[in-house]
N, C-alpha and C positions, 0 to 999 in steps of 0.2 A: 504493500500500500504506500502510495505517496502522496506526501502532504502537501496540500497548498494552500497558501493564505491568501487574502486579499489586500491589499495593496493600495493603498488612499492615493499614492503619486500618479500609479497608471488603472486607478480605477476598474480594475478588475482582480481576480484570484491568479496568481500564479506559481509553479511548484517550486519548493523552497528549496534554493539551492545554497549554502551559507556559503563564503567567498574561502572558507581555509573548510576543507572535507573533515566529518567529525566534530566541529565546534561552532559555538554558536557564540557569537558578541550581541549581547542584548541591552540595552539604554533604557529607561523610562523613567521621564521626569519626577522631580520629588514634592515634596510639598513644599510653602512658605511654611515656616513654623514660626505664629504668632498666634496662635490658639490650637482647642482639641479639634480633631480630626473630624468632620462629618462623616455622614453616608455615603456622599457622593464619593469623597477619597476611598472610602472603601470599596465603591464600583472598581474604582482602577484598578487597585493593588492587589483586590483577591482576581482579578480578571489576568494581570501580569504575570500574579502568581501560580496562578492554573495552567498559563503557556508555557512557564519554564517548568516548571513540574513534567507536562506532556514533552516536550522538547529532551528535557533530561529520560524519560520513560525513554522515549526512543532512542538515545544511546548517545544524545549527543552530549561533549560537554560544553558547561553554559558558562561565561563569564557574564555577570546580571549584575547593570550598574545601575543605581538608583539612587542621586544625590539629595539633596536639602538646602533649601535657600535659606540661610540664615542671617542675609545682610539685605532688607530689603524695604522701602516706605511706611510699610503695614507694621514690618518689626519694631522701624525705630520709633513710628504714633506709640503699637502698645507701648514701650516700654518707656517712655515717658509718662504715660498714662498710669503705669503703675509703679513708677519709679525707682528702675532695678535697669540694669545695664544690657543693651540688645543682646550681647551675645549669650548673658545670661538668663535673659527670658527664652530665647530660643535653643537654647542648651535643654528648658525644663520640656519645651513642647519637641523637641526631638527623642524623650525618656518617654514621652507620652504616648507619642507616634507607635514606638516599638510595642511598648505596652499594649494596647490599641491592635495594633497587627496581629500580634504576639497571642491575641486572645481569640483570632481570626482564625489563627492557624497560616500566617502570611510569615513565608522563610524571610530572614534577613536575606539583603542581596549580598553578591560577593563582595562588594566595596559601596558604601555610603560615604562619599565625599560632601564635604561642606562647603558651600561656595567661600566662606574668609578662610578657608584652611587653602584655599586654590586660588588667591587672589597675584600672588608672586606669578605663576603659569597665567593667569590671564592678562598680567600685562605686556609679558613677552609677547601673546598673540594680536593685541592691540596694537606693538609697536610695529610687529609685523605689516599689518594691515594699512598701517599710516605710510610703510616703505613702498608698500604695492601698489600707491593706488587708491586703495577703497575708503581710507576713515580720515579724517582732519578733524584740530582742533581750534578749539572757540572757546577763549574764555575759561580754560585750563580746563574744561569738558571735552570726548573724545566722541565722534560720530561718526556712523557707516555710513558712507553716501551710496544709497540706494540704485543712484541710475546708474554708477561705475560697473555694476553689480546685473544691468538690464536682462542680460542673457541667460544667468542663471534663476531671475526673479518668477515668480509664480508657478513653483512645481508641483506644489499640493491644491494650492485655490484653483488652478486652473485660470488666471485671472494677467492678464497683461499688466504691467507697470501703468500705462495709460489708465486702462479702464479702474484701475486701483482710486477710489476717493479721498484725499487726500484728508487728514486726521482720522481717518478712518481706525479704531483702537489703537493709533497711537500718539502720542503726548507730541501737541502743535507748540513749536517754540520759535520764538522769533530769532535765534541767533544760528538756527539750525540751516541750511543752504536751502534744504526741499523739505516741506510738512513730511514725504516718508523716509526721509530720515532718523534712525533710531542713536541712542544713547548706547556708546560702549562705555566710556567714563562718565562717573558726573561729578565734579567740583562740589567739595564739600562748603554745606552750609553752616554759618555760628552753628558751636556747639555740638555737631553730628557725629556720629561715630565715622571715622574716616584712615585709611590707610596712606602712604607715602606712595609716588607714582612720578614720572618725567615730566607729567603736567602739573603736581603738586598734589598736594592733601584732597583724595576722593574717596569714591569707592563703585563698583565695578556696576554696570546696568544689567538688567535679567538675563535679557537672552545670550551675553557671554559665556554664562557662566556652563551651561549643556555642551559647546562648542568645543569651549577649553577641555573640559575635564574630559569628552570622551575622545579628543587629540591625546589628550594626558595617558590616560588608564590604556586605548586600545589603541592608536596611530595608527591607523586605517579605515578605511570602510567598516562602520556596521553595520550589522546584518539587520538587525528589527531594534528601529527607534521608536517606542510609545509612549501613549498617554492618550489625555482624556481628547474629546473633538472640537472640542473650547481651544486648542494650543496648537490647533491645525495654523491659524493666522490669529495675531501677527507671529508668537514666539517661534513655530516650529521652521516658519519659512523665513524667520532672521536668522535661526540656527544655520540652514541650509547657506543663506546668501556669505554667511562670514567664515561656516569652516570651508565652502568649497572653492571663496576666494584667497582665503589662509593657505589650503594643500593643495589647491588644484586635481583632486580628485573626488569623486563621488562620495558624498558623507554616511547615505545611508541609502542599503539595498530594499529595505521592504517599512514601508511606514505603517503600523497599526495602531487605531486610534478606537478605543471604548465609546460607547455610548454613553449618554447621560443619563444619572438619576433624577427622574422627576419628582415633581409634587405637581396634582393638578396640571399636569401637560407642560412644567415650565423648569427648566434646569435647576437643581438643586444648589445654593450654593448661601457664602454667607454672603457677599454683595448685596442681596435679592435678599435675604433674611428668611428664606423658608428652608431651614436645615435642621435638623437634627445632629448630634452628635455621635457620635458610636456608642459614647457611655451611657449618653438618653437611651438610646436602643435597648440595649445588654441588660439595662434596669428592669427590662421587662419581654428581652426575650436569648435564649440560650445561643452563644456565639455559633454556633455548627448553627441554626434555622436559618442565621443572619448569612451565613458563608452558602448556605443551602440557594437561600431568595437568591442571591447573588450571580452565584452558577447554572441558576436553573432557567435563563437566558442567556442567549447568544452574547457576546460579550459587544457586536458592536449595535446592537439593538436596545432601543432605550427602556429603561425600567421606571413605571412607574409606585414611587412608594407610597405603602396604606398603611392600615393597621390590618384592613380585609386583605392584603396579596400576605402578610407577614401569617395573618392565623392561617390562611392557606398553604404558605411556606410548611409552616410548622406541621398540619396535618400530613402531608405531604411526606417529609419528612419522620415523621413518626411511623409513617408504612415504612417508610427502609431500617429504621431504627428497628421496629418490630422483627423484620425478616432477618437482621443482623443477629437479633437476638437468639432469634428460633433455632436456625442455623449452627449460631455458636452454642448453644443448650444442647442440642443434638451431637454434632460434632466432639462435644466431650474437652475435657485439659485437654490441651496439646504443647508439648514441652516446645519450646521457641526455639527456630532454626532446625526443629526435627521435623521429617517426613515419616510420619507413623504408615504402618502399613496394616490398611485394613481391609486387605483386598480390594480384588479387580469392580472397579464403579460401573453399572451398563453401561453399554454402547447409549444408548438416547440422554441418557444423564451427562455424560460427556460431552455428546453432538454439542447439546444445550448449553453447559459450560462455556466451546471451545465456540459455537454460536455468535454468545452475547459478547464474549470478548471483541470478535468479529465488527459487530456492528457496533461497537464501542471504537475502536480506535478508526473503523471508516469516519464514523460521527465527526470526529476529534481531527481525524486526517483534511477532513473537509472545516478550514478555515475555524478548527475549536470549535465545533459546535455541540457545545456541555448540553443544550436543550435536549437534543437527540441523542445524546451519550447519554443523559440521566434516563431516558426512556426505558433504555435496557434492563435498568434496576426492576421497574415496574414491573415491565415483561420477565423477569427474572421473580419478583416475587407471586404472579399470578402459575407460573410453573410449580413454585416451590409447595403451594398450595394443593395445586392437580398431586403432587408427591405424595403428599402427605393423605389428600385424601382415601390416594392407592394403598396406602399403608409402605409406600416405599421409600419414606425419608426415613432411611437410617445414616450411620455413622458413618460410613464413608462416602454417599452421595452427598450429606450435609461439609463435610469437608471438601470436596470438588467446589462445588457450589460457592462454600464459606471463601475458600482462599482467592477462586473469583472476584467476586465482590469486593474482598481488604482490597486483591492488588489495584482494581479500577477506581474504587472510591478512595485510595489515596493521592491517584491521580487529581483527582479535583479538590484534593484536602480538604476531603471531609472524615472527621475521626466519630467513631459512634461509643459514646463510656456510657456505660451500665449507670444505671438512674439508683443513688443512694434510697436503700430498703426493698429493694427489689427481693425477692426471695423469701423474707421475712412472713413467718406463717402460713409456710409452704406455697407451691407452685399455682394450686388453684384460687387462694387468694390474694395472690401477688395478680393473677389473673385477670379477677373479676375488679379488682382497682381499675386495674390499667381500663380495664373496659368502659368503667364509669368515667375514667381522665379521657380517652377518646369521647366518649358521650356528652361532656361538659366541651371539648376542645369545638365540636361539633354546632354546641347550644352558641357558645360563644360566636362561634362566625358566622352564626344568622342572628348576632344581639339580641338572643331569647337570654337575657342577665336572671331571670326570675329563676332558669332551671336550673342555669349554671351554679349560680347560688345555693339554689337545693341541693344538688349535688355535693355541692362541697362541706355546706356546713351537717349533710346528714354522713359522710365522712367523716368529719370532726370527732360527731357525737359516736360515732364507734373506734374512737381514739387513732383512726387516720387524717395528718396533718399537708395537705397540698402545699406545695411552695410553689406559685405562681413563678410562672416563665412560657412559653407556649410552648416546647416542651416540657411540659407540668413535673414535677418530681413530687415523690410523697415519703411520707415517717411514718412510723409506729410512735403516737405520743407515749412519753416513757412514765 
């Protein structure tokens, strides 16, 4: 099977060839860190993280750079605002970031650079730029001049320099040559946090900063630069204009860019003020539903968020969690890194295994698409059921089956942990709980709150404690 992605430059799918056989150079922008992380950041990052996971699956090895602005407008407001030092406020929301991921199930990348930790490398690239050509300075600020640049301009908008409207998302300054002209330096203002440089006391403008560091870290072409579809213009096509007037070669082979999380049809974001945080989320639903919602569309197709798509999420969700369980119940201990031998599994138990693997990594092959790789689980758990009803889920079909499912649902990192009390006064009323936690999950996403309620507090009263999350957990009050 061979994989192809789609491709925002040439607007179609094409198969992934990476430029060195066997590895893969992968970029995707970071955050600003002057606050927590919304939902939206977490569209990207479980979406990056699912590609490199799949990309690693397949054998390749991944160098996955994902930097942090930590020197930038937004940072130095807050932190005047709370009057603690920029690089120490964004010190705290880079611990948070991780934190935050960290609870996603989202790997660190191989290298998280910081833009002030890479300001000495961006101004070699500046100076560069000023030698060839392309940037001048004004007023001890440093600018790309845009038109020097014509021929490589518009790769991802598809968009002529001309028909470009001038201020168009970027900052109109009167000392700049042309409105699309961007800021590689700015001249620092009283007071700012600011670094030394050949133009004097500044510090670096955004879109240097992707440029530099993935000149820095890879020095060549890579292979898939992403992010969100917000950074399509102006950032990702300054990135393009300044490393490919810096190297003189190709900066990036395959552009992938995520969809957006909506609310009400309208980009998620804090500009716009309709966001949520991650840790608002997490308050009131189990991080795997959150990583579930996430994965269980396409990654460059927009998500719209509810509270109705999240208890859907979780129901959802809770059928594989279920099947994971059943599975591993059947299947028995299995001592870790052993291949117990419990005899030869049918031939059609296998087909089926060897099946949904099948249609899982076509799914996947075909541009990530986790919507139709999650499918399998389903179709995987309505088989598991025919099994069982045959009376033919025993121990070693459950094991075929089971080890299925961990390898592919790691792919999409998603981890399934056993719900605290589970087991607790044996199997059949461990049972009939959970039955009543789907029944109440179920009341809830039609906002019948009256049954729900019943449900719980008549639990209660037989000293079982629900701890609300959409995947519900319960106790034995003690």
């Amino acid at each position: 099977m061979t994989l192809a992605v789609y491709n925002t430059e040439t607007r179609s799918k094409q198969v992934f060839e990476p430029v060195e056989e066997g590895k893969v150079c992968m970029y995707v922008c970071g955050p600003t860190v002057y606050d927590d992380c919304h939902v939206g950041h977490a569209r990207t990052y479980v979406a990056f993280d699912t590609i490199r996971r799949y990309l690693e699956y397949k054998g390749y090895g991944v160098t996955y750079i994902q930097n942090f602005t930590d020197v930038d407008d937004k940072i130095i407001a807050r932190a005047v605002e709370k009057g603690v030092p920029p690089l120490v406020l964004s010190e705290r929301y880079v611990q948070e970031y991780f934190d935050d991921m960290g609870r996603l199930n989202v790997r660190r990348a191989s290298i998280h650079p910081k833009a002030s930790e890479t300001i000495p490398d961006m101004i070699i690239v500046i100076q560069g730029l000023i030698e060839k050509g392309y940037a001048y300075e004004v007023n001890r600020s440093v600018y790309f001049e845009v038109e020097k640049a014509r021929d490589i301009f518009g790769k991802l908008r598809h968009q002529s320099l001309e028909d470009m409207r001038d201020g168009a998302r970027i900052e109109v300054d009167e000392e700049k040559r042309s409105p699309k002209d961007f800021a590689l330096w700015k001249a620092a203002k009283p007071g700012e946090i600011s670094w030394d440089s050949p133009w004097g006391r500044g510090r670096p403008g955004w879109h240097i900063e992707c440029s530099t560091m993935s000149w820095k870290y890879i020095g060549r072409t890579l292979d898939i630069h992403g992010g969100g579809m917000d950074l399509i213009f102006p950032h990702h096509e300054s990135e393009i204009l300044q490393a490919e007037a810096y190297t003189g070669q190709q900066f990036v082979k395959y552009w992938l860019h995520n969809g957006f999380l909506e609310i009400d049809r309208e980009k998620m974001s804090k500009s716009l003020g309709n966001f949520f945080t991650i840790k608002q989320v997490l308050e009131r639903y189990d991080p795997m539903v959150l990583r579930f919602f996430l994965v269980y569309t396409h990654y460059r197709s927009p998500i719209d968020f509810s509270d109705a798509a999240m208890e859907e999420a979780a129901t959802a969700f809770g059928r594989l969690t279920r099947l994971h369980m059943l599975l591993k119940d059947t299947a028995g201990e299995l001592e870790e890194g052993v291949i117990p031998d419990l005899g030869e599994p049918d031939e059609d138990v296998l087909k089926t295994a060897f099946g949904l693997r099948k249609d899982f990594l076509e799914a996947m092959d075909d541009d990530f698409n986790t919507r139709v790789a999650i499918a399998t689980f389903f179709e995987m758990d309505s088989k598991v059921k025919d099994l069982q009803k045959a009376g033919r889920l025993d121990r070693k079909h459950a094991y075929v089956l089971l080890s299925t499912m961990e390898e592919l649902t790691a792919v999409l990192g998603l981890v399934f942990v056993e719900k605290e009390g589970r087991g607790i006064g044996g199997e059949l009323a461990g049972g009939l709980v959970q039955l009543l936690i789907e029944l109440r999950t179920e009341a809830r996403s039609r906002k019948d709150w009256a049954t729900a309620d019943l449900i719980r507090d008549r639990l209660k009263g037989l000293g079982v404690r629900l701890e609300d999350g959409a995947t519900t957990t319960w106790k034995l009050e003690r």
